[in-house]
C-alpha positions in Angstrom: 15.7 -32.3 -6.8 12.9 -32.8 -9.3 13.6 -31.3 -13.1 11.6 -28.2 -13.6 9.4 -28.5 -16.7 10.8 -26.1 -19.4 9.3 -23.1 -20.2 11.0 -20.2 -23.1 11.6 -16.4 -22.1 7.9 -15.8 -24.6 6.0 -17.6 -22.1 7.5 -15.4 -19.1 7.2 -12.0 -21.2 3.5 -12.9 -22.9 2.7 -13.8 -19.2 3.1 -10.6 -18.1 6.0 -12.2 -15.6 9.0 -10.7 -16.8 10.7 -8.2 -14.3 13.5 -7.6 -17.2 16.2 -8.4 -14.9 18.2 -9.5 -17.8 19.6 -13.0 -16.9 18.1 -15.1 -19.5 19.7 -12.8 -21.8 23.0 -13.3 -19.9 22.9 -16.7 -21.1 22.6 -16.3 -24.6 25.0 -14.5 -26.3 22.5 -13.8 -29.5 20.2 -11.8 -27.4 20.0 -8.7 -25.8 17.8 -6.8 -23.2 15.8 -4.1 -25.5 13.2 -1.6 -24.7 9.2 -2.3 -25.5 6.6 0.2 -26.1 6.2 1.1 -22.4 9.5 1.6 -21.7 10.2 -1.3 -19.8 13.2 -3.7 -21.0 12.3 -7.3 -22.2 14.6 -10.5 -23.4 14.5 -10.4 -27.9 16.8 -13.2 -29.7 16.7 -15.2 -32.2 13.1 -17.3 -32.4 15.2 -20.6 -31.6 16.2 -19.3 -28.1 13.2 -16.9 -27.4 10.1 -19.2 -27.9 12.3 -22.5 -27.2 11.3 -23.8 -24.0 14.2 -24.9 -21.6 15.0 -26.3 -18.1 17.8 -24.3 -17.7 15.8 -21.2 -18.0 12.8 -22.1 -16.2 14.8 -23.0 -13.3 16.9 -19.5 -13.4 13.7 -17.2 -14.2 13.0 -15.1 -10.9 9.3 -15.7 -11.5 9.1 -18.8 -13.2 7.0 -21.5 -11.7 9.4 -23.6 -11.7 12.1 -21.8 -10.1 12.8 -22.2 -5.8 11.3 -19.7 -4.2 12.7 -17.8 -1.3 12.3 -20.0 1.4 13.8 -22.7 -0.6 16.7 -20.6 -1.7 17.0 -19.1 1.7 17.5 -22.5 3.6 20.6 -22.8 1.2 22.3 -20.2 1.8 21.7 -19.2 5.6 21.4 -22.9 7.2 22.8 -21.7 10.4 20.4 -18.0 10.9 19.5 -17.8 14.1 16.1 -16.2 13.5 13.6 -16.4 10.9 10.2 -15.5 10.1 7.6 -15.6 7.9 7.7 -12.1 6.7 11.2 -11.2 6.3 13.1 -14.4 6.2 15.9 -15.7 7.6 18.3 -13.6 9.4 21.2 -12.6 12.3 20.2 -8.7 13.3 18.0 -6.6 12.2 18.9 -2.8 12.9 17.6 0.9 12.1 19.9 3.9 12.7 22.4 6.0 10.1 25.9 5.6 9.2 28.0 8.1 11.8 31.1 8.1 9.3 32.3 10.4 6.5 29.7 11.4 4.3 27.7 8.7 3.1 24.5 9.8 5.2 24.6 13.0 3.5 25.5 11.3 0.5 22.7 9.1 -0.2 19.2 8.7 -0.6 19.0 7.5 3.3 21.4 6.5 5.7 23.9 5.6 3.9 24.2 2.1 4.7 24.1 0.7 1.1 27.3 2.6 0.3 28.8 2.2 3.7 28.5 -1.8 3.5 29.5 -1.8 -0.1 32.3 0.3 0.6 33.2 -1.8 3.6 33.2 -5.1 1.7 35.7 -3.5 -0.7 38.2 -1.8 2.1 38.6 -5.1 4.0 39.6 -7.4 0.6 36.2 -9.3 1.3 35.5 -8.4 -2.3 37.4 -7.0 -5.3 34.7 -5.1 -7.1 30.9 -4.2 -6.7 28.1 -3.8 -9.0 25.9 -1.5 -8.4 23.8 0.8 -10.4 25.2 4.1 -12.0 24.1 7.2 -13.8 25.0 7.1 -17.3 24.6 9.5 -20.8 21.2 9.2 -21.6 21.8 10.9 -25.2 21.1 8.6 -28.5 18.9 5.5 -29.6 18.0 3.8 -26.8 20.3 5.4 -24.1 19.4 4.7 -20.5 19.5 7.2 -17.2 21.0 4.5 -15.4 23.2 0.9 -15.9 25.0 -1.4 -13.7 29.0 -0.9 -13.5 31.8 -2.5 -11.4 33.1 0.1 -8.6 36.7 -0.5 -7.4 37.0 2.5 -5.2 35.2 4.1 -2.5 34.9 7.3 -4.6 33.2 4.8 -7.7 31.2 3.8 -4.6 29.4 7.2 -4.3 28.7 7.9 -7.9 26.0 5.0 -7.5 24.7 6.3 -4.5 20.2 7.8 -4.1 17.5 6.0 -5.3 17.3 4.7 -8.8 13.6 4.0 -9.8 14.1 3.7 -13.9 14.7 -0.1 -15.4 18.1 -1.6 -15.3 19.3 -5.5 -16.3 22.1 -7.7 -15.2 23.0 -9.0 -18.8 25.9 -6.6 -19.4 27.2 -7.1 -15.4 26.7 -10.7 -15.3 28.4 -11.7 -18.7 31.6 -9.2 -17.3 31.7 -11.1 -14.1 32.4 -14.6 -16.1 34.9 -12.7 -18.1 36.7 -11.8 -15.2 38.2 -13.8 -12.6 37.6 -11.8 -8.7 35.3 -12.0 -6.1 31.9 -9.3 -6.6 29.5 -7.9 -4.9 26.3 -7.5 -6.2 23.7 -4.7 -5.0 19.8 -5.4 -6.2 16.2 -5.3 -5.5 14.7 -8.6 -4.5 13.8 -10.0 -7.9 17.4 -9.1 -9.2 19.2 -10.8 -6.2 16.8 -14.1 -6.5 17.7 -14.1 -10.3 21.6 -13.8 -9.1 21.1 -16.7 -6.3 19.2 -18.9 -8.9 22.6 -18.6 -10.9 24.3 -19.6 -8.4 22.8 -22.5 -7.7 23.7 -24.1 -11.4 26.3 -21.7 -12.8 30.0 -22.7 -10.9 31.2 -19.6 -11.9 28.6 -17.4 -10.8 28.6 -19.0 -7.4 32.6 -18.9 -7.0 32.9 -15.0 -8.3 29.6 -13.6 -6.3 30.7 -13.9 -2.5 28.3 -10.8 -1.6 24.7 -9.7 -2.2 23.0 -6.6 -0.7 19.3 -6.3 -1.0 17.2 -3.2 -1.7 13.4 -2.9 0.0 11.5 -2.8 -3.2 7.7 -1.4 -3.3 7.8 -2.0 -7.1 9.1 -1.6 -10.7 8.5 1.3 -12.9 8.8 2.2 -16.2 11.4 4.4 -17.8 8.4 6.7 -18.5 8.0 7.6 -15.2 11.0 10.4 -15.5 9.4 10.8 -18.9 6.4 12.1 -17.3 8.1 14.1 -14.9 9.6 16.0 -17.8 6.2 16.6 -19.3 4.6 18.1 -16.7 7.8 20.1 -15.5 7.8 21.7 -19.6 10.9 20.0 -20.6 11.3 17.6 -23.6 12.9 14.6 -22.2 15.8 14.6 -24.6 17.2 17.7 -23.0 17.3 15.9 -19.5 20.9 14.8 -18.8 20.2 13.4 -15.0 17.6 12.9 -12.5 17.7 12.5 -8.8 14.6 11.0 -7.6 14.8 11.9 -4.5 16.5 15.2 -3.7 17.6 15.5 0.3 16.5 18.3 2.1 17.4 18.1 5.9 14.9 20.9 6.5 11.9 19.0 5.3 10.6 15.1 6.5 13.1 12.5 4.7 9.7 10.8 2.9 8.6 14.4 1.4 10.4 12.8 -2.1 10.9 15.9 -4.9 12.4 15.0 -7.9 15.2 16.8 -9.7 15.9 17.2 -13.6 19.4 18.5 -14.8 19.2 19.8 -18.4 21.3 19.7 -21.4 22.0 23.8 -21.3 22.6 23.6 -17.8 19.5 24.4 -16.1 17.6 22.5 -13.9 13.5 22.1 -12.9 12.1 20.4 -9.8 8.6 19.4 -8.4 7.5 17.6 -4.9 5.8 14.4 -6.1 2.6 14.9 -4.4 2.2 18.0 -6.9 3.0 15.3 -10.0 -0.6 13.7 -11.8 1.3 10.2 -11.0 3.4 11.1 -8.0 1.4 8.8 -5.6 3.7 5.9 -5.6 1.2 3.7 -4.2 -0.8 4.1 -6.9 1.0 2.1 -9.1 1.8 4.3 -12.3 3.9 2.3 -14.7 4.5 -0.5 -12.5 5.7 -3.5 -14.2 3.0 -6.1 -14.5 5.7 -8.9 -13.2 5.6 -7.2 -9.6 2.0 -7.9 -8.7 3.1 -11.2 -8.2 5.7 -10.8 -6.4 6.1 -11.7 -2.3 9.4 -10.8 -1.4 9.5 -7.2 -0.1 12.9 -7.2 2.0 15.1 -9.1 -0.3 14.8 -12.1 1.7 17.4 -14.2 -0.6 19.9 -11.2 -0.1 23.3 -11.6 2.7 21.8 -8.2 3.5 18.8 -5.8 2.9 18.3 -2.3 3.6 15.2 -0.1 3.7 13.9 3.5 4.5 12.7 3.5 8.3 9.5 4.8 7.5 8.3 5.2 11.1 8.4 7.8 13.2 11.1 9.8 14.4 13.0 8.7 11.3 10.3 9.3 8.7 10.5 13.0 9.4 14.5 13.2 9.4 15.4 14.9 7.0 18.6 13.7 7.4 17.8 9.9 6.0 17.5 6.6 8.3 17.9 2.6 7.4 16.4 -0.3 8.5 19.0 -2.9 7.6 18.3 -7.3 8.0 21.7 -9.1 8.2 21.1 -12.3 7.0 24.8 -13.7 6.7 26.9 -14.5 9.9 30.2 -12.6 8.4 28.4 -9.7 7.6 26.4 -9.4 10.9 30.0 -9.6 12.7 31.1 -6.6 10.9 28.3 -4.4 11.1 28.2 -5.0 14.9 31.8 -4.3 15.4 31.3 -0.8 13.2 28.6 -0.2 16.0 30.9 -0.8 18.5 33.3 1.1 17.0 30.8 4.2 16.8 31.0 3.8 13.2 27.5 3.6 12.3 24.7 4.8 14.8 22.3 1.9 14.8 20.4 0.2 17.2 18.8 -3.3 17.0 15.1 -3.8 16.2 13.0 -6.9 15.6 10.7 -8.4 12.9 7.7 -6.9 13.6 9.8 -3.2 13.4 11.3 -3.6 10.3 7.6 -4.5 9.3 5.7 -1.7 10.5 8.2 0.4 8.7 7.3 -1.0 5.6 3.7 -1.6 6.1 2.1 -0.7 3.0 4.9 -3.1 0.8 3.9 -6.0 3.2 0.0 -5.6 3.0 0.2 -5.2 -1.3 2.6 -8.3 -1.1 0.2 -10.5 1.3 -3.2 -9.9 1.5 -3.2 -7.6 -2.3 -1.1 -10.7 -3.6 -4.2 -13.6 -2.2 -6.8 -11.1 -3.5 -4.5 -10.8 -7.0 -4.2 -14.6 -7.3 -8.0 -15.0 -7.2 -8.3 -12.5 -10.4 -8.3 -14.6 -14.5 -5.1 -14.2 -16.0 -3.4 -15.4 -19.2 -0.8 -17.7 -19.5 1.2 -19.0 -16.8 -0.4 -19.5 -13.5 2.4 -18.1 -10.7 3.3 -20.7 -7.6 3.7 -18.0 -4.6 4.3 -18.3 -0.9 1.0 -16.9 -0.2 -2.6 -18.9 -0.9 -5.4 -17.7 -3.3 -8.4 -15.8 -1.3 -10.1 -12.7 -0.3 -9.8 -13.5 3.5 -11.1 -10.8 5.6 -11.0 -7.8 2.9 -13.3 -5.1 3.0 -14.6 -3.8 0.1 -13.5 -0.7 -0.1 -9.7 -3.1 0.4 -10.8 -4.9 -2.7 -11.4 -1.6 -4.5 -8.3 -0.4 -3.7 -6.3 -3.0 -5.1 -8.5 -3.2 -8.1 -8.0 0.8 -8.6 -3.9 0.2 -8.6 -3.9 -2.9 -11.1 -6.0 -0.9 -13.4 -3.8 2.2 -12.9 -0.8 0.2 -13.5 -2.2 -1.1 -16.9 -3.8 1.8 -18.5 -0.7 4.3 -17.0 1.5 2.2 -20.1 -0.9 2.8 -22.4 -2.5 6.1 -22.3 0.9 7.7 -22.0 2.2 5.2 -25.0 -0.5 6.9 -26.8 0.1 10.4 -25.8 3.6 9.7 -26.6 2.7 9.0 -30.2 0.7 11.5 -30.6 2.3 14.7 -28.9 -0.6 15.2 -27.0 0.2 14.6 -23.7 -2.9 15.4 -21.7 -4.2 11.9 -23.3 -2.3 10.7 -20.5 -2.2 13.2 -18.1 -5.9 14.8 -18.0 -7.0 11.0 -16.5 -3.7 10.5 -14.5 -5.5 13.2 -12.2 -8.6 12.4 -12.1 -7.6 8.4 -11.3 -5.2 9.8 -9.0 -8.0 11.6 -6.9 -10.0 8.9 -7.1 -7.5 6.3 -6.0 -6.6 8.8 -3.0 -10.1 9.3 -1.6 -10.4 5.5 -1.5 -7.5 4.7 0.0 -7.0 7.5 2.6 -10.6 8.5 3.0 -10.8 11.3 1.8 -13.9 13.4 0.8 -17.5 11.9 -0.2 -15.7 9.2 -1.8 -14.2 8.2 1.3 -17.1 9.0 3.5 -19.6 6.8 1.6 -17.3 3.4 2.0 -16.8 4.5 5.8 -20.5 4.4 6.0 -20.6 1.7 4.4 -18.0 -0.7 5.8 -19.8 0.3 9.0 -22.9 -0.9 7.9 -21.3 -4.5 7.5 
């Protein structure tokens, strides 16, 4: 295998690459993972590790250049998968359905077969511990909502289960891992379990002590101010928030009607449905990390398993929750069909173009958005994806709409940076309508805006 050419974590973060998953900091035992301006956390050390450029870490980057990409990485790890294809990788089965047993349905954000895999791994020795991400304290200087920890117990298990859309790293959980001799699992979105596999491939103890990883769909990244905002528009000062559930389930109402849930310091608690928040649109892209435009992976094809929502019809209205789940790893696709069997989890096998369509919008911002994307000037280093620069068959009003989310995403940081400073939040918020309007009409065609590109797109 050819030597990557070196590259330092400054030229990933200046870049506008950096996802923050913390594994560059993992290897250095002077840095640390620390919030920026945005709210987003980035690699600082001393100026001999930060700005010096270095095989080691342009070959363990998830979005370095020189790093494998899926395919690559795939091919490694599943040489024997039956199926694979272009857009979701390799794999064994691909299912959608619920777990049937105990409460982790009800429990999560879902289906419950995050938790009911992790849970699995842990009951049958297969590993010792998982990491997954938690709620923690968020009082004091630069307290997090969220963090990664090692569950031992099925009842650990459950405290990291819903939807966790707030920035998280793997420095802490990887550096614990070497400390500790067992076998882990790892739960992550795509970027994270590519950063974890890229370990693997040059760290021995990584690749001896992580046995397991379970993917997450990911649509993107956002900020830590997206809760932030949530608290501004639902009257609350963010330091009185203790928790936040993202998601609340409601069995009455359709499982992809999201409404987001604050728990405050004295006890009390405020809630909104998203699509009555300026930024709740989370196609939009408010405070989505820059590093995720350039990302192709939507199904965490690196991953010995990935789970998703089954947005499509019936499940999208269950209130209830439903998966989509690709098993990727022969052991793993040999339990989940014997807990089918077993009437253990109520799932029933799909195929590639499925677990697309239930995804759709993910796959179409992650192929034809990322060509468009790739044809835009940037700074800095130039990303090698999976897909080739070009506009391809995009309409205009297309183009538009991918324009409209990129500029969202960049001036959703800084207006509400500004607002932030200042204490006047409508900086942020006042414009946070209006581009949310706008973005709406042009993507679902909605009033005169929408009407005009339908005229014209028909026009040719």
């Amino acid at each position: 295998m050819a030597e990557a050419p070196a590259l330092a974590p400054r030229d990933i973060v200046r870049s506008g690459l950096c996802i923050g998953c913390g594994g560059c900091a993992a290897d250095e035992p002077r840095a640390t993972m620390a919030w920026d301006r945005f709210g987003q956390l980035k690699p600082e050390g001393p100026a001999d590790w930060y700005a010096e450029p270095s095989v080691t870490f342009a070959a363990r980057c998830p979005f370095s250049p020189s790093a494998a990409n899926e395919d690559v990485i795939a091919v490694a790890q599943l040489p024997d998968a039956p199926h694979s294809d272009a857009r979701i990788g390799r794999y064994e089965h691909a299912w959608v359905g619920h777990v049937a047993e105990d409460t982790f349905r009800s429990d999560g954000s879902s289906g419950g077969m995050v938790s009911w895999v992790a849970n699995e791994l842990l009951r049958t020795g297969r590993v010792d511990a998982v990491a997954h991400v938690v709620a923690t304290d968020p009082a004091g200087e630069g307290a997090r909502f969220f963090r990664y920890r090692l569950s031992r117990t099925r009842a650990e298990i459950a405290e990291g289960a819903k939807s966790r859309y707030y920035p998280i790293d793997l420095s802490e959980i990887i550096a614990e891992i070497r400390e500790t001799p067992g076998r882990y699992a790892i739960v992550g979105v795509p970027c994270f379990i590519k950063a974890i596999q890229l370990l693997r491939r040059s760290d021995p103890v990584i690749a001896e002590r992580v046995t397991h990883t379970l993917g997450l769909f990911c649509g993107h990244m956002k900020s830590a101010r997206l809760v932030e905002s949530f608290a501004w528009q639902l009257d609350t000062p963010i330091e009185q928030v203790r928790s936040v559930d993202y998601r609340i389930k409601d069995e009455g109402r359709p499982a992809n009607w999201y409404r987001a849930h604050l728990e405050l310091a004295d006890g009390s608690a405020r809630a909104q449905d998203w699509w009555h928040l300026a930024d709740g649109d989370w196609g939009a892209g408010y405070f989505q990390n820059s590093a995720c435009n350039m990302c192709d992976d939507v199904v965490a094809e690196t991953a010995d398993i990935a789970f998703g929502d089954a947005w499509v019809e019936p499940y999208s209205s269950d209130g209830r929750g439903s998966n989509v789940a690709v098993v990727r790893s022969a052991e793993l696709g040999r339990m989940v069909a014997d807990a089918v069997a077993d009437g253990r989890l109520a799932l029933r096998q799909v195929d590639a173009d499925y677990i697309v369509g239930t995804q759709a919008a993910g796959f179409r911002h992650r192929r034809e958005g990322l060509a468009y994307r790739l044809t835009w000037r940037r700074r800095g280093i130039t990303p090698v994806k999976r897909v080739a620069p070009g506009v391809g068959t995009l309409t205009p009003r297309r183009r538009l709409v991918y324009r409209t989310r990129a500029v969202i995403a960049w001036w959703s940081h800084r207006l509400f940076w500004l607002g932030r400073t200042t204490g006047w939040h409508g900086i942020y918020l006042r414009p946070a309508k209006r581009a949310l309007t706008f973005y709406q009409a042009l993507a679902w065609s909605q009033g005169k805006l929408g009407a005009w590109f339908d005229r014209l797109e028909k026009r040719g």
